[in-house]
DSSP file (Angstrom, degrees, kcal/mol; ACC not computed):
  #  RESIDUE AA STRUCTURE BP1 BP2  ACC     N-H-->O    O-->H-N    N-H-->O    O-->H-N    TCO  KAPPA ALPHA  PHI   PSI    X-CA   Y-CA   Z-CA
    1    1 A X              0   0    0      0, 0.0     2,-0.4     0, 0.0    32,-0.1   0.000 360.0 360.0 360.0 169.9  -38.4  -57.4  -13.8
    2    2 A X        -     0   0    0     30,-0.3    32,-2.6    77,-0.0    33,-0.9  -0.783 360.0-167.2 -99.1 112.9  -41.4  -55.3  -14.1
    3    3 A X  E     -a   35   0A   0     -2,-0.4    48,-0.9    31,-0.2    33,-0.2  -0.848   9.6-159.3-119.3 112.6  -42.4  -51.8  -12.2
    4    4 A X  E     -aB  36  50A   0     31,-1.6    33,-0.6    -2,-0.5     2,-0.3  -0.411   2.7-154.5-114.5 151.4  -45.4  -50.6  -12.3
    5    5 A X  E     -aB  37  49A   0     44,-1.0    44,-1.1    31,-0.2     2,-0.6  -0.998   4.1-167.1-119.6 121.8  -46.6  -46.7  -11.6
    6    6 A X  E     -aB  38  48A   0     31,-2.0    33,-2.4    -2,-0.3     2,-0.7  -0.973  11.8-165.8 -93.2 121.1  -50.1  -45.8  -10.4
    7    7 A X  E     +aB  39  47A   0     40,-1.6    40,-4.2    -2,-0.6     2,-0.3  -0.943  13.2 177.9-139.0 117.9  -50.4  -42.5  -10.7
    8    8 A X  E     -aB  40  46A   0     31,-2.5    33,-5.2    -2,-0.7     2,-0.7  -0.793  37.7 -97.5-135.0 153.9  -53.3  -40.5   -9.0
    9    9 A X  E   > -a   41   0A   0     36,-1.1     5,-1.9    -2,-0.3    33,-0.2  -0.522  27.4-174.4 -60.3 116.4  -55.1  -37.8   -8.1
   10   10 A X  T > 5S+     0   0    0     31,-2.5     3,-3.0    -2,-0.7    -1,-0.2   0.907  91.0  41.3 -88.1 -60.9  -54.2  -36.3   -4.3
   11   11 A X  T 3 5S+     0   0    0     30,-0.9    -1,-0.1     1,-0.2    31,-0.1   0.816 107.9  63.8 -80.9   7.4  -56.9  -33.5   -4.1
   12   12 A X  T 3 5S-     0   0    0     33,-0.1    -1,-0.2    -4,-0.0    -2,-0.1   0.116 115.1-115.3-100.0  26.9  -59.7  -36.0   -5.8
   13   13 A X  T X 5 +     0   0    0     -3,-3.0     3,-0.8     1,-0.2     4,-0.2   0.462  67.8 148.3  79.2  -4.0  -59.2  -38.1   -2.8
   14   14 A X  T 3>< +     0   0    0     -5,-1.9     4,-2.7     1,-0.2    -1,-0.2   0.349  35.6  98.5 -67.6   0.2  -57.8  -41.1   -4.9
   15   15 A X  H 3> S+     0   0    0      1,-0.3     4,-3.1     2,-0.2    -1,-0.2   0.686  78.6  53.4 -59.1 -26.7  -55.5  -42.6   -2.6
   16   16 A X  H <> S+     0   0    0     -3,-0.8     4,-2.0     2,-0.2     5,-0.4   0.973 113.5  46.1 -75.4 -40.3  -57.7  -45.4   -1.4
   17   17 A X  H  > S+     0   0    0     -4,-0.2     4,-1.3     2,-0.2     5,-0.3   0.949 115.9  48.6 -64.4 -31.8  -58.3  -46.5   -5.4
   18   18 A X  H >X S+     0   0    0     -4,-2.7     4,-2.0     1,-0.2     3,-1.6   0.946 116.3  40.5 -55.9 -73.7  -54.6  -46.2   -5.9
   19   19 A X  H 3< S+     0   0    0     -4,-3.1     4,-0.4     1,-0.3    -2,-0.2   0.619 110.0  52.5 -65.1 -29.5  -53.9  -48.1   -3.0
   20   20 A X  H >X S+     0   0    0     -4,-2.0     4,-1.8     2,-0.2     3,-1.3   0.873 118.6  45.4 -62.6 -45.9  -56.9  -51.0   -3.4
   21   21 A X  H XX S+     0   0    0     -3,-1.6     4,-2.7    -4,-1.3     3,-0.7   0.988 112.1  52.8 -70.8 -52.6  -55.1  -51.4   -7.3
   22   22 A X  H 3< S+     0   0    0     -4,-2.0    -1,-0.3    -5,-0.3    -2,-0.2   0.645 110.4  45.9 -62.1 -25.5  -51.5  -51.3   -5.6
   23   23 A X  H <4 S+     0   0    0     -3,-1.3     3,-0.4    -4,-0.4     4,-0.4   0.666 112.9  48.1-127.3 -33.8  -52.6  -54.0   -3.4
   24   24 A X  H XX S+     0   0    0     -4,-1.8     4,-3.1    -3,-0.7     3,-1.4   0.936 107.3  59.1 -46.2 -66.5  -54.2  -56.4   -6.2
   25   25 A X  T 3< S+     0   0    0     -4,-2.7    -1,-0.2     1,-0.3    -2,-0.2   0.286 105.6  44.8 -51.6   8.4  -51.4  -56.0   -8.2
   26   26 A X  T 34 S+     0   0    0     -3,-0.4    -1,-0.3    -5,-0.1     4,-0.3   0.360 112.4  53.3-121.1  -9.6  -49.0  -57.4   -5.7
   27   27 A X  T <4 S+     0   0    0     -3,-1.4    -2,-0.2    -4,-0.4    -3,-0.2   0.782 104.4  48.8 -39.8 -70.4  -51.0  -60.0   -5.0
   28   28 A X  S  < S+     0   0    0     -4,-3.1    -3,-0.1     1,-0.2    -2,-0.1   0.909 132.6  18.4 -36.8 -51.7  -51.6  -61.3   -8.2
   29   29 A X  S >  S-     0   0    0     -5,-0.4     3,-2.8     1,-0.1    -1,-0.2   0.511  74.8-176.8-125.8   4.2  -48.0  -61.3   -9.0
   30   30 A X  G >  S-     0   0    0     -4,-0.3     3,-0.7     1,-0.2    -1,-0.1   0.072  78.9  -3.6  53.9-103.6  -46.1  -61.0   -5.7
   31   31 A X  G 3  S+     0   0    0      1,-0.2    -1,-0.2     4,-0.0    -2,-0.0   0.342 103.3  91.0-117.1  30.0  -42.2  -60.8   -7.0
   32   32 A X  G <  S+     0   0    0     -3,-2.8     2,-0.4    -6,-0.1   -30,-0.3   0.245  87.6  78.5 -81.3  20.1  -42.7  -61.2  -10.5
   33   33 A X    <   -     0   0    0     -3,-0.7   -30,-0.2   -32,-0.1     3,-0.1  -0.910  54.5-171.4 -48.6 105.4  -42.8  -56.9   -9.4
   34   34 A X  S    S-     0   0    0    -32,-2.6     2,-0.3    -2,-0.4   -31,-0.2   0.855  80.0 -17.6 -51.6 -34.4  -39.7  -55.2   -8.9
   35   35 A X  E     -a    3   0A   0    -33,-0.9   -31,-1.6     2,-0.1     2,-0.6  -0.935  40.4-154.0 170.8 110.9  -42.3  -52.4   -7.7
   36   36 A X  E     -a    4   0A   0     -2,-0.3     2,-0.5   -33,-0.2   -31,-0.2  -0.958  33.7-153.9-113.4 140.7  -45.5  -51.1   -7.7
   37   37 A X  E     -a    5   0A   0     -2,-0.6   -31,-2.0   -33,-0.6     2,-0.2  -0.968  18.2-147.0-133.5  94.2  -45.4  -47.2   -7.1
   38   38 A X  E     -a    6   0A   0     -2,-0.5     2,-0.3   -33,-0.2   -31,-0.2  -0.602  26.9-171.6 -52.7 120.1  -48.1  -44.7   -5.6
   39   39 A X  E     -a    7   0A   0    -33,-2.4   -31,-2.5    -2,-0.2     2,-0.2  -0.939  17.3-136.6-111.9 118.6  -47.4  -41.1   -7.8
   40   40 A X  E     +a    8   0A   0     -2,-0.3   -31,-0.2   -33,-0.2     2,-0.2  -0.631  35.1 158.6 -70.4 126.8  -49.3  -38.2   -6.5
   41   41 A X  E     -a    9   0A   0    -33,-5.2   -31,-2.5    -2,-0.2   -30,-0.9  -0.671  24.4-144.7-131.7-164.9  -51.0  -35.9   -9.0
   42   42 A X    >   +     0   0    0    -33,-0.2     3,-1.5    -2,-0.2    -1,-0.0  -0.596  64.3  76.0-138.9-151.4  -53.8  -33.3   -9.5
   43   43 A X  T 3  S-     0   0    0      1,-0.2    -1,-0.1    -2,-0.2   -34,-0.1   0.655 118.6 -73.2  35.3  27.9  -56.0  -32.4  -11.9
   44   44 A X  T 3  S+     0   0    0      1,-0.2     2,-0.6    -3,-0.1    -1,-0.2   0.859  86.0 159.3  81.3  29.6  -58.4  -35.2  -11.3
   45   45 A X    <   +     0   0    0     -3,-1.5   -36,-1.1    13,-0.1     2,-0.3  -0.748  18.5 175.0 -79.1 122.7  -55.3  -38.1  -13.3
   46   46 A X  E     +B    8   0A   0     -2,-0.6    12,-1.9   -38,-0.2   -38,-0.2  -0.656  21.3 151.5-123.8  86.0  -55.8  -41.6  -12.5
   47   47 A X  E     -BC   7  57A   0    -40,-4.2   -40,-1.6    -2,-0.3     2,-0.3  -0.602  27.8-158.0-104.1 148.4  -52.6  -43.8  -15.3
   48   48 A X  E     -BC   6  56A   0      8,-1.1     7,-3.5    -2,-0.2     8,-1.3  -0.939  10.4-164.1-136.9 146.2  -51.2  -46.5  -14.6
   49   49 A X  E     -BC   5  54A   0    -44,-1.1   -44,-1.0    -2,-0.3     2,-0.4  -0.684  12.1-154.8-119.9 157.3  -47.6  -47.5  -16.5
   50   50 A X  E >  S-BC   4  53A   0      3,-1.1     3,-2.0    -2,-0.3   -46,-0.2  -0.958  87.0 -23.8-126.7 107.8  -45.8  -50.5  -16.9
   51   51 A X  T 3  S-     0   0    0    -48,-0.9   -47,-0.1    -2,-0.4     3,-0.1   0.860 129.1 -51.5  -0.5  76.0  -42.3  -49.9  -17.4
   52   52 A X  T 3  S+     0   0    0    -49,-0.2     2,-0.7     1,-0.1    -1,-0.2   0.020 111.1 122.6  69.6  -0.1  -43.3  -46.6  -18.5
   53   53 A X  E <   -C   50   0A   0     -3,-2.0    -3,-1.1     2,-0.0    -1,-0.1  -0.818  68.5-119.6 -90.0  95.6  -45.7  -47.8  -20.9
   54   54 A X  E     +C   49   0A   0     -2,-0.7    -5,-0.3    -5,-0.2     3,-0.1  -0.371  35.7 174.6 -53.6 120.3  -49.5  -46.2  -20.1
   55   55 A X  E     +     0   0A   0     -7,-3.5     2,-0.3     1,-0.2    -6,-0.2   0.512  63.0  12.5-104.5 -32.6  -51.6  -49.1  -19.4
   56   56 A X  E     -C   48   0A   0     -8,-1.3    -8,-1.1    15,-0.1    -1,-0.2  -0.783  55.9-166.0-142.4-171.4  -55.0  -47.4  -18.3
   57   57 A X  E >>  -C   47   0A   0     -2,-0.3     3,-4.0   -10,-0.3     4,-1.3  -0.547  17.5-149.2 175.0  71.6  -56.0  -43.7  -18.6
   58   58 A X  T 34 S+     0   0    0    -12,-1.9   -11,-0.1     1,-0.2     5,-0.1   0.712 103.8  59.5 -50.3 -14.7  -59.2  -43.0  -16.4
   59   59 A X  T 34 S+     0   0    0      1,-0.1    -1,-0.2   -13,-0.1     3,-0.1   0.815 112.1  36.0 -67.7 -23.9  -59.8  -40.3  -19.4
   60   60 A X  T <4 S+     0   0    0     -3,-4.0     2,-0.3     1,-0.1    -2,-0.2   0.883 131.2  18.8 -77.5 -38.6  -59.9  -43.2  -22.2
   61   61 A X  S  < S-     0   0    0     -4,-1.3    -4,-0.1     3,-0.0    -1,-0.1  -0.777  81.0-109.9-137.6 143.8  -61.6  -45.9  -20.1
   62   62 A X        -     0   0    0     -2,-0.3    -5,-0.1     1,-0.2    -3,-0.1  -0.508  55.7 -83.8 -91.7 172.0  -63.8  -46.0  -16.9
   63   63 A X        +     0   0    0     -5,-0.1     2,-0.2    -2,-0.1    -1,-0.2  -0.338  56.2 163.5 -80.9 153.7  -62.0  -47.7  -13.8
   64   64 A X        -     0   0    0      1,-0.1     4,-0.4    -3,-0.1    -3,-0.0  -0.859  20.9-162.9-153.8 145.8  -62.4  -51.4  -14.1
   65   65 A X  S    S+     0   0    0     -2,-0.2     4,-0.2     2,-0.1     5,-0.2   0.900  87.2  51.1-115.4 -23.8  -59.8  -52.9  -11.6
   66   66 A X  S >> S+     0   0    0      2,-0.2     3,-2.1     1,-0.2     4,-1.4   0.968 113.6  50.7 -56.0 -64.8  -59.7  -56.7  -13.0
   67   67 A X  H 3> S+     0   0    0      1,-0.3     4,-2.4     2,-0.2     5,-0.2   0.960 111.0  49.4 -50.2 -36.7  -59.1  -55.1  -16.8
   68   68 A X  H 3> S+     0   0    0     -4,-0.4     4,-0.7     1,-0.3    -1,-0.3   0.555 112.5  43.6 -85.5   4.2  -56.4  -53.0  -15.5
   69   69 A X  H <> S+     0   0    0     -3,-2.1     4,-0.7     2,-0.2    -1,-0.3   0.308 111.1  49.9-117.1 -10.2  -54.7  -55.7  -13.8
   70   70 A X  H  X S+     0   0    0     -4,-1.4     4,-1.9    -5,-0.2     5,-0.2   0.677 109.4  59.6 -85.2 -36.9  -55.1  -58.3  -17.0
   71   71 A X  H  X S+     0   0    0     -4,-2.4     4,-0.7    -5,-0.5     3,-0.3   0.907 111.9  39.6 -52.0 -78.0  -53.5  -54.8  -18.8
   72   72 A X  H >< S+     0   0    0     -4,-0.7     3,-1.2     1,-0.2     4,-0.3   0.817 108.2  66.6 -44.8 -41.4  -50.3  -55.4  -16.2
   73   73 A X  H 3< S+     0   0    0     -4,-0.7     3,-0.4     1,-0.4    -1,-0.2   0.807  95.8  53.9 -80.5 -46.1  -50.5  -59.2  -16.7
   74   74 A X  H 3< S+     0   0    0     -4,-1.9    -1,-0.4    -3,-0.3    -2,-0.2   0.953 113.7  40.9 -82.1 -13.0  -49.5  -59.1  -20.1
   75   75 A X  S << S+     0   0    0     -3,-1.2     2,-0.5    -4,-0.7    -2,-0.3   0.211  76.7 104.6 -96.3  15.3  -46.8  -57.5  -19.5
   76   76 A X  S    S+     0   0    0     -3,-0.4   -43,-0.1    -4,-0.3   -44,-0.0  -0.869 101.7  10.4 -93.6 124.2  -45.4  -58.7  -16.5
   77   77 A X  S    S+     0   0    0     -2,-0.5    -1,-0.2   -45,-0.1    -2,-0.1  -0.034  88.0 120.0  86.7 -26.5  -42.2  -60.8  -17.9
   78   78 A X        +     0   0    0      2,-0.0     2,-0.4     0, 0.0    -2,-0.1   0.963  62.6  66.2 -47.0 -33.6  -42.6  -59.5  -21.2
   79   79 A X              0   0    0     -4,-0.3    -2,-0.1     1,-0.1   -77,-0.0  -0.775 360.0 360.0 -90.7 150.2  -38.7  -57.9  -21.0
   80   80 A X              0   0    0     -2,-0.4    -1,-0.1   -79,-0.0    -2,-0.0  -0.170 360.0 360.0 -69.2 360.0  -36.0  -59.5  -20.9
């Protein structure tokens, strides 16, 4: 199964965009998840991984939350 990390900025306030993304992705794909995962950071990070695999980078790419959840979508099921 698939665990996904969101991994955000605490003192840039990010918790609600983490959590709005955390709450799309489980929706969309409900318990094809093992886990979707709030990680507290600083220095202004906003990643998200797919069994461990960086999927967005708010430094490459501006937030889009539909891309970043077609980014998860291809890889949910992809392991065996």
């Amino acid at each position: 199964m698939t665990n996904v990390e969101i991994e955000y900025c605490v003192p840039c306030g990010m918790l609600p965009r983490a959590q709005d993304l955390q709450e799309s992705i489980l929706e969309e794909f409900g318990e094809q998840v093992d886990q979707v995962a709030l990680v507290t950071g600083d220095a202004g990070v906003f990643k998200v991984r797919v069994d461990g695999e960086q999927v967005f980078d708010k430094e490459e790419a501006s937030y889009d939350e539909e891309a970043i959840v077609d980014s998860v979508r291809s890889r949910v099921g992809a392991t065996a």
